[in-house]
N, C-alpha and C positions, 0 to 999 in steps of 0.2 A: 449711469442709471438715473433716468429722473423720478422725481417722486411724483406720487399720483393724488391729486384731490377730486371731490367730486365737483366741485365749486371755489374760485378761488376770486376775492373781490378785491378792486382798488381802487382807491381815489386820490382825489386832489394830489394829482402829480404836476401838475401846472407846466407843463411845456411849455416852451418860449421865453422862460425864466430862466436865469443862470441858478438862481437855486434851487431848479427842477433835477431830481437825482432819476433823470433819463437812463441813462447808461447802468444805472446800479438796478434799477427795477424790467431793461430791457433781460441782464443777465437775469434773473431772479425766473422770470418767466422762460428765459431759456431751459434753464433746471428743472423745471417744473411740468407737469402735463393736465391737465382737468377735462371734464368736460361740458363744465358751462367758466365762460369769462365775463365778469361784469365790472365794468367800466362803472364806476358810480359817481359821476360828474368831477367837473375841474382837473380835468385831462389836461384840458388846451386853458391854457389864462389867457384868452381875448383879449383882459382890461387892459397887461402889460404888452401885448404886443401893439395894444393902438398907441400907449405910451412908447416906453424905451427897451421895449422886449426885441429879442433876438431869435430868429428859426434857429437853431443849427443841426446838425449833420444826427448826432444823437438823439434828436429828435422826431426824423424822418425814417431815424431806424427802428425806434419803436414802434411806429405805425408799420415798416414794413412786417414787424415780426406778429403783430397784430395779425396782420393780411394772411401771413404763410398759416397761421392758427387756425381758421376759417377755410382756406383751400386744402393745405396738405394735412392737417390735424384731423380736421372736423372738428373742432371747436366751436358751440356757439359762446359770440360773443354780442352782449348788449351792452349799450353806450347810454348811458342817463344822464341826460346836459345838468350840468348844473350852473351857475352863478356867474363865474369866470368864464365859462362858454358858454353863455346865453342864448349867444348869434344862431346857434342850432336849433333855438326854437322853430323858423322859421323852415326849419326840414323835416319836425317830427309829424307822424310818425316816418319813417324812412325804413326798409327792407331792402339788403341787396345780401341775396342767398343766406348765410349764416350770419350777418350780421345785422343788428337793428339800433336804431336810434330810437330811446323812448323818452314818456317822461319819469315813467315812473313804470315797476316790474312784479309781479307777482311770483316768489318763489316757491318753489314746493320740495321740500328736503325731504328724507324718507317718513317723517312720522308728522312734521309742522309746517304749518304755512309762515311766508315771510312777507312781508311789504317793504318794498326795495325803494328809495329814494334818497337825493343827494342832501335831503337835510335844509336846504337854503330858505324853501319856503314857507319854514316854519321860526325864520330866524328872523323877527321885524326890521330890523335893520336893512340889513338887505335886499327882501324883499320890498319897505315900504320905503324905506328911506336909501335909496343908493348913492347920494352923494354925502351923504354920510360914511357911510360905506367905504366908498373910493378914497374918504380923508384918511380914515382908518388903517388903508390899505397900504398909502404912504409911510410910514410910521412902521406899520408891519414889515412892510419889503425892507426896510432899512436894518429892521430887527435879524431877518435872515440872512442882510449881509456880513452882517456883523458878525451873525452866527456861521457864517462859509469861512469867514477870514478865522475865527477866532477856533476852529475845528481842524483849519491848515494846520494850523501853528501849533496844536497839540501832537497831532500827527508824526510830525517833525521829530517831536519830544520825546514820541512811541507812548504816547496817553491815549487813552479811547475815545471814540466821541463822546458828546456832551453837547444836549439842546439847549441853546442860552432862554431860546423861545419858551420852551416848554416851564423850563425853571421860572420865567418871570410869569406867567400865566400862571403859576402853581403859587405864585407869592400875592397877587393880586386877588382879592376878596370879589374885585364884583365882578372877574374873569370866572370865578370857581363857581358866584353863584348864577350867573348865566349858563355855564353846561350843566349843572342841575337842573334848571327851568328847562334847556333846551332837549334835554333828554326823558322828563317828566311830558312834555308836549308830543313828543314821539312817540310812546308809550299809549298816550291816549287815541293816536293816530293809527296803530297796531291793532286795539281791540273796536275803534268804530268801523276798521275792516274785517274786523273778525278774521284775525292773525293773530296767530302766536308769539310773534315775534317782530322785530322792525330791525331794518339793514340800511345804515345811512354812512354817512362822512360829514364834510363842511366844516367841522372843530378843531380838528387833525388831533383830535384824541382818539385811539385806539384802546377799545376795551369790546370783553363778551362780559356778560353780567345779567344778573334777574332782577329786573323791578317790578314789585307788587306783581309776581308770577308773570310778567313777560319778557321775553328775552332780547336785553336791548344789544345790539352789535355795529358799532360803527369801526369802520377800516383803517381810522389813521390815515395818513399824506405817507408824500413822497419828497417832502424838501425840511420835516422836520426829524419824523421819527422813524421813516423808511423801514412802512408795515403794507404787510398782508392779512383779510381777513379769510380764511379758509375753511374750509366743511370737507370734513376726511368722508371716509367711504363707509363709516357708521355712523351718518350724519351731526357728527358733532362739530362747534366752531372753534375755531383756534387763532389767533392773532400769532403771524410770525414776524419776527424783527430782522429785517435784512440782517445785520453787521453781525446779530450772533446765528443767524441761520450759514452766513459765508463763513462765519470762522469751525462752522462743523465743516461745512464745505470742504474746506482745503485741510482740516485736518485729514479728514476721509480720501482726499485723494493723496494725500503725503503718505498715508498707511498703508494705501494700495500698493503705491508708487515703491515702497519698502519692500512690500511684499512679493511684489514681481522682480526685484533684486535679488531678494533670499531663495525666489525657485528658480532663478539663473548658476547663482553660486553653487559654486562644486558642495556636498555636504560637509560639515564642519566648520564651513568658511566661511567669517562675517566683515562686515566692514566697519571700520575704525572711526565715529565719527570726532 
């Protein structure tokens, strides 16, 4: 049984990156059914493929499973280029049936509007300063590998994950006071649309929250904290976290998986574990 949202958002999964968690967010979606899907930029990381990024196979399946959403589903899905795929500027707008490439989305939830965008171009850096940027990015990618190796090896241990990333941005003073600024900017960006709310990524900090009565919600990545932003079917939003959403997961099917044993067994009779 999948579970059903009316809206389900993702960003910054950086395909082409070995520390893109492809394969954990293709299943995520396989679980799941909506029916609106928004893509909210840094899907594809461009930067590292022109560098030392790599396609592979889990990569291409994500995008198949995108495709099967849009034909067999009915799912619309919108794609909102952000930073890391920039190179799609050059295709927007684009329509091909159910799916769209924009720059930016206007949502409408049962009761509030939303303004949808990847975030990046309210980030100066990036947008003004890109090779700045790109130095930055060095440094970062180094951080995630360390963070893939150093997540192995807990693993191993039977320890849970642990963002090395997250934790050192959470230590760093002028890390904490940029996503304040950058979330106070977006906020302002919300009501010169006359929106309720604002729907971004680019931070890879995932939170729902109220600033000064607007409702800020960014989606989190998919190489640090491996989230979903979602809007159930009484329009509310929810941040789900892959690792503890899979460990209901397979509890739920180990109970089932039980339970279809115990209506096999003759009555009285159980199994010994």
């Amino acid at each position: 049984m999948k579970t059903y949202y009316r809206t389900i958002v993702l960003s910054d999964i950086h395909l082409g990156t070995n520390s893109s968690k492809a394969k954990e967010v293709t299943k995520f979606l396989k679980n799941h059914k909506c029916d609106t899907l928004i893509l909210n930029g840094d899907i594809i990381d461009g930067w590292q493929l022109k560098k030392s990024g790599k396609w592979q196979k889990r990569h291409t399946n994500f995008f198949k499973h995108i495709i099967n959403l849009t034909s067999k589903n009915k799912c619309d899905v919108i794609y909102l280029r952000g930073n890391y795929d920039d190179f799609l500027e050059e295709m927007i707008p684009f329509t091909f049936g159910r799916f769209q490439i924009k720059k930016y989305h206007i949502h409408y939830g049962l009761e509030k509007k939303y303004f949808v965008t990847h975030g990046d171009i309210f980030d100066n850096v990036t947008s003004k300063f890109k090779w700045i940027a790109k130095l930055g990015d060095i440094g970062y990618t180094f951080l995630l590998w360390f963070n893939h190796h150093y997540n192995n090896y807990r693993e191993k241990k039977g320890l849970p994950y642990y963002s090395v990333s997250q934790a050192v941005k959470a230590k760093v003073k002028s890390a904490v006071s940029f996503i304040s600024d950058y979330e106070n900017e977006l906020v302002k960006v919300a009501r010169a649309r006359k929106c309720d709310g604002i729907i971004c990524g680019h931070i890879h900090q995932p939170v729902v929250k109220d600033i000064s009565g607007v409702e800020y919600l960014n989606s989190g990545d998919w190489v640090e904290n491996l989230t979903a932003l979602v809007e159930d079917e009484h329009g509310k939003w929810h941040i789900v976290y892959y690792h503890h959403w899979l460990m209901l997961h397979e509890a739920a099917k180990k109970a089932k998986a039980n339970k279809d044993i115990d209506n096999i067994l003759p009555p009285g009779v159980t199994l010994q574990g």
